[in-house]
N, C-alpha and C positions, 0 to 999 in steps of 0.2 A: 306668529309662532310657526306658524307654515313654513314662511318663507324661511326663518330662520334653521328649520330642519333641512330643506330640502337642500341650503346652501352651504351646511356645514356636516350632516351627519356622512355625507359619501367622501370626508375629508380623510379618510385611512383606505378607501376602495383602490386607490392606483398604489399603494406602496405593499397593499397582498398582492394583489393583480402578479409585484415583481418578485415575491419569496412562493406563489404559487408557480412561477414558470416557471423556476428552477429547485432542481434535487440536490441536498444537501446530505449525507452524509456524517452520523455522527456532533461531536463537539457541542459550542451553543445554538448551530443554525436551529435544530429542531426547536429548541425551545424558545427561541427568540420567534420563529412562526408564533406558536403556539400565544405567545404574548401579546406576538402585532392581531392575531386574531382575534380571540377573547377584548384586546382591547377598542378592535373594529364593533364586537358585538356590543360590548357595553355603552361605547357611545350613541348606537343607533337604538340601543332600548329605552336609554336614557331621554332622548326626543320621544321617541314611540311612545312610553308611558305618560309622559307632558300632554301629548297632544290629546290622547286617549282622555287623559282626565277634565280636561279641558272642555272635550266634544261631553263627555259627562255635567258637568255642570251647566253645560246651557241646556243638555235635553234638561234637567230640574229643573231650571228656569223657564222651561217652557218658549224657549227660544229656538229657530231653525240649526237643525245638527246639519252641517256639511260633510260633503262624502269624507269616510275615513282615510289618511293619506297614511301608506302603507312604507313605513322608513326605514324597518329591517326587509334587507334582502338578501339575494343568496348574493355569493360574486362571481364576475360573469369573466372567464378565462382572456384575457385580452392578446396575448402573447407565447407563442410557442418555444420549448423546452430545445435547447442545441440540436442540431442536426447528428445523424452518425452516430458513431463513438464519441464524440465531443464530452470533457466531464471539466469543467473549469467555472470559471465565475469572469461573467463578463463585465470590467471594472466601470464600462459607461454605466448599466443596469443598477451598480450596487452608488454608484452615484448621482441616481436619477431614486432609488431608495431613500438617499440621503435628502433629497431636494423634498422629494414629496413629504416627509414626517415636518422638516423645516417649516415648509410652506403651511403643515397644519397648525404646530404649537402657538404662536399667537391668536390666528382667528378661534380656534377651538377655547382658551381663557379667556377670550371677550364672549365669545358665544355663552361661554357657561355663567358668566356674571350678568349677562342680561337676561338668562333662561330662569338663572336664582332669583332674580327680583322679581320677573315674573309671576312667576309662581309662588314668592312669599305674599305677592299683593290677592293671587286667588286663593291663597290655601291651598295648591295642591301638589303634586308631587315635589315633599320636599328635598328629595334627594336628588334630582334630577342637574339639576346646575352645579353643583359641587364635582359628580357624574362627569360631566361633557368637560369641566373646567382639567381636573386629572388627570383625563385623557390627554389632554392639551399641554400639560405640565411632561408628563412621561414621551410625547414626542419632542419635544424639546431634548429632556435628559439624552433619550436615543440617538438623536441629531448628533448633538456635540461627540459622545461617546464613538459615533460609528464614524464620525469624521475624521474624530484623530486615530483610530484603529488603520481607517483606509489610507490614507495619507502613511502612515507606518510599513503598510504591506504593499503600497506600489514603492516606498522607497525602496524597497531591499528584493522587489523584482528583476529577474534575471537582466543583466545585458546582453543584447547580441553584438556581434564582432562591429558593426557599425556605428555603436555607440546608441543604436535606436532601441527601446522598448520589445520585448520579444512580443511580434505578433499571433493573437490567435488563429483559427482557422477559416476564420470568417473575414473577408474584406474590410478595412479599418475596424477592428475588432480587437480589443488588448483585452488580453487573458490573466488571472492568476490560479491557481489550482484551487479544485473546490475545497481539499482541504483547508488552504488557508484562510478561505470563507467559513468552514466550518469552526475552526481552533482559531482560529485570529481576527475576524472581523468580526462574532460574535462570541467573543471570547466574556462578553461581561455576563451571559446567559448559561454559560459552562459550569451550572452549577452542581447538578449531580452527583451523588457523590462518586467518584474517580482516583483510583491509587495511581492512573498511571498521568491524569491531569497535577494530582498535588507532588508527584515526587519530579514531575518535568519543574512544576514552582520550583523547588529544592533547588533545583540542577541549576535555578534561572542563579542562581546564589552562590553557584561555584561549589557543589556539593558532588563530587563522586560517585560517592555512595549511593547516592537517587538512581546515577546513572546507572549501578549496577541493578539497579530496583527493577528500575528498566530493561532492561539487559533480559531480567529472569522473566519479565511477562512476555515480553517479545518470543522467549523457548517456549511459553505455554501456547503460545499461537491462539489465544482466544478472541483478542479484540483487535476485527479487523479494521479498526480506524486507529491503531495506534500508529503506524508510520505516518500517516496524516499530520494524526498529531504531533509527532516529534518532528514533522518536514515542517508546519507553521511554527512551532518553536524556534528552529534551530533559523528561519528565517529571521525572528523577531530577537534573538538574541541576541544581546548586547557585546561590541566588539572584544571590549575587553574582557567580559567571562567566557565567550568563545576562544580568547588568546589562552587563558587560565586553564580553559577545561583543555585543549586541545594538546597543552605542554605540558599537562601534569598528566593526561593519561591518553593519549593519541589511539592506542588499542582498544579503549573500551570506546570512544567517540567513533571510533572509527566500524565499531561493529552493530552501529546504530543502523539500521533498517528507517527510511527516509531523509537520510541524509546525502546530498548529490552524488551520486557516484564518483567523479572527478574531486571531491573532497575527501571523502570516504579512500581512496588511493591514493591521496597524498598523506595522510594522519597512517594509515598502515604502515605504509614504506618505512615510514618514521621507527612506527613499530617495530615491523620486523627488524631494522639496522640493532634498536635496540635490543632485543631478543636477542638476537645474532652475542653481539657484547657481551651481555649476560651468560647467557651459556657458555659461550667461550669461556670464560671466567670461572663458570663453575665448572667444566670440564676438566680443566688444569687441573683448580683445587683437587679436585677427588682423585685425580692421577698423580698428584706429586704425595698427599696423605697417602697415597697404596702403596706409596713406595718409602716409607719408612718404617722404618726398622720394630716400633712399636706397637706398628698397628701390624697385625699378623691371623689367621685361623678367619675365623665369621667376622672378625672386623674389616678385614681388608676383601673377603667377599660379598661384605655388606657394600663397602666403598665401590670395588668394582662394578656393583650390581647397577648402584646411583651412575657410575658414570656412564654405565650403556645406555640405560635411561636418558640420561642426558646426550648423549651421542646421538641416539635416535632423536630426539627434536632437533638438533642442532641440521639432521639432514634433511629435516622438513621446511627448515629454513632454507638450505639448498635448494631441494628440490622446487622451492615455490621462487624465489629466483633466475632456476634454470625458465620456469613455465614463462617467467615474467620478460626475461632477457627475449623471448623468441617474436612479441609483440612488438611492433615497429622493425621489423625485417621481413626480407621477401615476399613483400608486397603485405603484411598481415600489418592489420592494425594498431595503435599502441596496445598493450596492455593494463586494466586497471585491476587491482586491488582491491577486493570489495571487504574482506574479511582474512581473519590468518588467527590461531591459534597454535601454538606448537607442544603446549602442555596437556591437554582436554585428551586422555584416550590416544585414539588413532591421529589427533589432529586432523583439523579444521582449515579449510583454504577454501577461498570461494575466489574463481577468475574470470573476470570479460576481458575477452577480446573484440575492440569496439566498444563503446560510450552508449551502456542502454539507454541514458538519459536522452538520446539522440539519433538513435537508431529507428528506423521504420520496421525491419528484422530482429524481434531479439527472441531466443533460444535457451534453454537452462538445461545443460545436460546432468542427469540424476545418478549416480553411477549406484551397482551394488552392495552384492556380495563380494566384500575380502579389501573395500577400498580402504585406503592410508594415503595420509597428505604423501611422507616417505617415498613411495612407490607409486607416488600419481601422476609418472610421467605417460602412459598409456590414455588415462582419462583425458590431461591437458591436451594429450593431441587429437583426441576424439574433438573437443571443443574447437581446434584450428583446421579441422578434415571439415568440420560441420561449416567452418565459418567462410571457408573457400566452395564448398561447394553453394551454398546458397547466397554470393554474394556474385558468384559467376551467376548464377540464374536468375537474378534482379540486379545488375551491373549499377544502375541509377539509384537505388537506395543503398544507405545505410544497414550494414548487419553490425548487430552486437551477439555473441556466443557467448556461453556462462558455461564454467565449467564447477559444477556448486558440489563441494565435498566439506557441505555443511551441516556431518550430520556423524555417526556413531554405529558406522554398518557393519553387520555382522560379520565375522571372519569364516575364515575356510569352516565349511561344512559338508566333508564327504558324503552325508547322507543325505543329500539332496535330491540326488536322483531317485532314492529309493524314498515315498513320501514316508512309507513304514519306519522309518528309521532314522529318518530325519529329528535334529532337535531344533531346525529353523524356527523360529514364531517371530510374530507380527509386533514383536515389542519396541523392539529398535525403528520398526516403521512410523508406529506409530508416536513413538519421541521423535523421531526427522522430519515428520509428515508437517506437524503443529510447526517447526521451523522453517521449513520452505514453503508454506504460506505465508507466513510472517515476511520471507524474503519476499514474495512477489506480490505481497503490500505491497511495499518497499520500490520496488519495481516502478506500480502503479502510481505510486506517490511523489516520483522524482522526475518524472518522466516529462520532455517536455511538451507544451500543448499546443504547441505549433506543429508537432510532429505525428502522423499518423501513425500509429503503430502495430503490430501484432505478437503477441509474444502465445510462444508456442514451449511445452515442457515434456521435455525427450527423457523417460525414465528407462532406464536398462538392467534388466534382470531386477532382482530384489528392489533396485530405485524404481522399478515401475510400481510395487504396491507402495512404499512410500509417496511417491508422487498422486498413486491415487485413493489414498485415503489423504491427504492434505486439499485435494479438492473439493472432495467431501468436506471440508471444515467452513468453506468458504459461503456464499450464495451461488446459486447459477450464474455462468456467467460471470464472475468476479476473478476468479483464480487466473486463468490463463483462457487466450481464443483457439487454443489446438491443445488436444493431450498425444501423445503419442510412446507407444509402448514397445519395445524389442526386448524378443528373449525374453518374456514376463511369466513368470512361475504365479501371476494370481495380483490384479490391480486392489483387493478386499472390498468388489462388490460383484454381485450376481448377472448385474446387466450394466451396458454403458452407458444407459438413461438415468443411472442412480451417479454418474461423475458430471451433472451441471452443466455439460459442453455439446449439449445437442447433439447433430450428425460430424460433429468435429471431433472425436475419437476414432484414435487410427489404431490398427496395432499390427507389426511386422514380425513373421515367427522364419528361420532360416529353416531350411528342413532337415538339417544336422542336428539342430538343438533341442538336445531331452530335456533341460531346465524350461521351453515354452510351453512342451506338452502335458505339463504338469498339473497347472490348473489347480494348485494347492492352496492359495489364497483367496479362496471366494470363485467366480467361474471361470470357465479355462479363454481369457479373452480371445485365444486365434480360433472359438468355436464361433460359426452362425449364431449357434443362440446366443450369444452373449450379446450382441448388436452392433457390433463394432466394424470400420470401416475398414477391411483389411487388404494391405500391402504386399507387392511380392519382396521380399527380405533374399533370394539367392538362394545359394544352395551351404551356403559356411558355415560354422557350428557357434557356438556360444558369442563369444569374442570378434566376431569375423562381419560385424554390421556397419562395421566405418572402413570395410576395404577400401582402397582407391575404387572408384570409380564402379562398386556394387551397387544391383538393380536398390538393398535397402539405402546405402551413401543418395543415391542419387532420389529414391524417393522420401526421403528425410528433408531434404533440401526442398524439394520439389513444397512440400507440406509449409515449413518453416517462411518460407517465399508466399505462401499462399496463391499457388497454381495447382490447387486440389484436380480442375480436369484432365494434365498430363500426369496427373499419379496413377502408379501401373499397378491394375487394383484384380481382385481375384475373386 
């Protein structure tokens, strides 16, 4: 009986050994640990108890008890967790998982059939063999299960231009994201209940609708493993209802948070063309109806009213064309598409310049008070001032810039300056904030893991309190590796130890601008007390933080690059 413990109960010990050395995130991995553990215990109680009863009945017999052999034990760490930032699943690891459960399910049903006879010829533990037998039976099922899951998830792993396997960051080391470990290679564990796991089901079936389901958790910015999820999805999804999904609504697939970037800009384009169509079309209408003869009084100022309505998107469509046209000239990189609305409010446009999926720099600039897709040519070019200067000062990586007016910001508000008088509140921050977390999921999730990276989140004026109440939404440490703040009338917290980013909060105030010395949103961050690690920003007032070649241009970039020593600090 000894023997038979000692050779079979440590038969689940190397495949914890491999979900202990790595962090899963979300999805089934947590609960698929939890399984292989529990089902690590029950096997070795199962001998434990046998033997125990065993050593009992010879002491009644009056027979020598030998020493007790101790078959539950702890587990003893054998293997270290990624270097660095590293967050991925190493596919040798999850396929050395797969060998080890393999290599249990057989011996573990002969072990339990000979532990059950055992033990019905002594009388004693009679549930022990059944025990060891079911253990044996569920590493089998897991086997087959996680075999065809992984086999599924290295199929649809990225290619690099060579036609080889994207490598991780580790010397012969192939990577997939930890997401798709979490949502797809233990995706039979995902049981929980999940609105946002059953309506991705929906989606996998060619349903719309899901995806808009989708859509609205993503603005609630709650769950930060939903781009995860929807990035192992939209991996494992079937060609053809990707063709489906992708032609019948390219705009809403396309405003998916975890889906590639470089996909994400082609399904837009699409969109906007068609947008573009559309309005056009209703544009006419409403100006050819104004112009007859019947329609006259409130009718035909109702009509004109719809058609300025309509005019004003139609130049949102513009204006995110003009931002797009400027990517792949004079030296700037392509331009992507990540998101576009032209109905929602102010409209909604969200721009890289540079491929964040691939970038070792990426950037998100946050804008204020008074933005509109319309009149976002200012913003677009703050994103390409950002993208030239921090690409000049790391020449050998990759920059990606975001230019993100993804969000519902407030308009002109004279009273600003005066806080007595002011009608600004934290409302609107607080709806952008829950969405630009959701984007830099999104971010996190697409990113690739061959590629080191750092993303840094530049909020300016009123974008600075949205930026930092969405950090706050996050973990430490998960949102972004820099915050950085200009012109910030109040980030809505007391101190920079409450925004998750350690001594990596910056914040740049010009000495022109009344809107920093405000301090109306929680503490004034260009003060000492606040904690924050402050920047000389120049001498230019509101507006004037992306001059050419200003101490804040240059120390924006400087931060973004991650050469925090030559930032010119105060």
């Amino acid at each position: 009986m000894a023997e038979l413990a000692q050779t079979n109960a440590p038969a689940l010990n190397r495949a914890a050994q491999v979900m202990q050395a790595n962090t899963w995130v979300g999805g089934g991995a947590s609960y698929f640990t939890k399984e292989l553990f529990a089902h690590r215990v029950r096997l070795q109680q199962a001998f434990q108890t046998a033997l125990d009863e065993i050593a009992e009945l010879i002491a009644r017999q009056g027979g020598a008890v030998p020493p007790r052999l101790q078959v539950i034990t702890p587990l003893q760490a054998s293997m270290a967790a990624g270097a660095g930032g590293f967050k991925g699943m190493d596919v040798g690891q999850m396929e050395l998982l797969i060998r080890e459960l393999d290599r249990a399910g057989d011996p573990l049903a002969e072990a339990g059939s000979h532990l059950q006879s055992a033990c019905s010829a002594l009388c004693v533990a009679p549930g022990a063999g059944p025990a060891v037998g079911s253990v044996g039976a569920w590493a089998e099922t897991q086997t087959r299960d996680l075999r065809k899951r992984l086999e599924t998830i290295t199929r649809v792993t990225p290619i690099a231009e060579n036609g080889l396997p994207v490598q991780g960051p580790f010397p012969g080391m192939n990577t997939i994201g930890a997401g798709a470990a979490a949502y797809g290679l233990f995706g039979a564990f995902d049981t929980a209940p999940n609105k946002a796991r059953d309506l991705l089901s929906r989606a996998s079936g060619g349903d719309t609708k899901a995806l808009e389901g989708i859509l609205e958790l993503q603005r609630e910015g709650k769950d930060a493993g939903l781009a995860q999820r929807v990035n192992a999805w939209w991996r494992t999804l079937s060609p053809a209802v990707a063709k489906e999904l992708t032609s019948t609504a390219p705009g809403l697939v396309g405003s998916l948070n975890g889906l590639p970037s470089a996909t994400r800009d082609r399904l837009n384009r699409t969109f906007l063309d068609r947008e573009e169509k559309r309005l056009t079309t209703m544009l006419a209408g409403f100006k050819e109806k104004a112009g007859r003869p019947e329609f006259a009084g409130q009718a035909r100022a109702g009509l004109e009213a719809a058609g300025e309505r309509v005019a004003t998107m139609l130049k949102r469509v513009q204006q995110v064309r003009a931002a797009l046209a400027k990517g792949g000239q004079n030296g700037f990189p392509p331009a992507l598409l990540l998101s576009f609305d032209a109905v929602n409010a102010h409209g909604r446009a969200v721009v890289s310049y540079g491929d964040p999926d691939k970038a070792h720099n990426i950037t998100t600039y946050v804008p204020g008070f008074t933005t509109q897709v319309e009149g976002g040519a200012a913003d677009f070019e703050r994103a390409l001032v950002t993208w030239t200067t921090a690409s000049g000062l790391a020449p050998g990586k990759q920059t990606a810039s975001i230019a993100w007016l993804g969000y519902n910001a407030p308009q002109i508000d004279l009273g600003l300056v005066a806080p007595g008088r002011s009608v600004a509140t934290d409302g609107a921050a607080e709806k952008g904030a829950q969405e630009l977390a959701s984007f830099a999921d999104g971010l996190h999730a697409t990113h690739d893991l061959a590629v080191p990276a750092r993303l840094t989140m530049v909020g300016h004026s009123y974008g600075s309190l949205t930026t930092g109440k969405a950090a706050t939404l996050r973990p430490p440490g998960t949102f972004a590796d820099d915050l950085v703040f200009v012109g910030s009338p109040g980030v809505g917290t007391s101190q920079a130890a409450e925004l998750g980013a350690g001594s990596h909060v910056w914040v740049g105030a010009s000495d022109n601008d009344p809107v920093a010395k405000l301090g109306r949103f929680g503490g004034d961050p260009d003060s000492p007390e606040f904690g924050a690690t402050r920047f000389r920003a120049g001498e230019g007032g509101h507006s004037d933080y992306w001059r050419d070649d200003s101490d804040s241009l240059i120390n924006i970039g400087l931060i973004v690059t991650g050469k925090f020593d030559k930032v010119e600090k105060y």
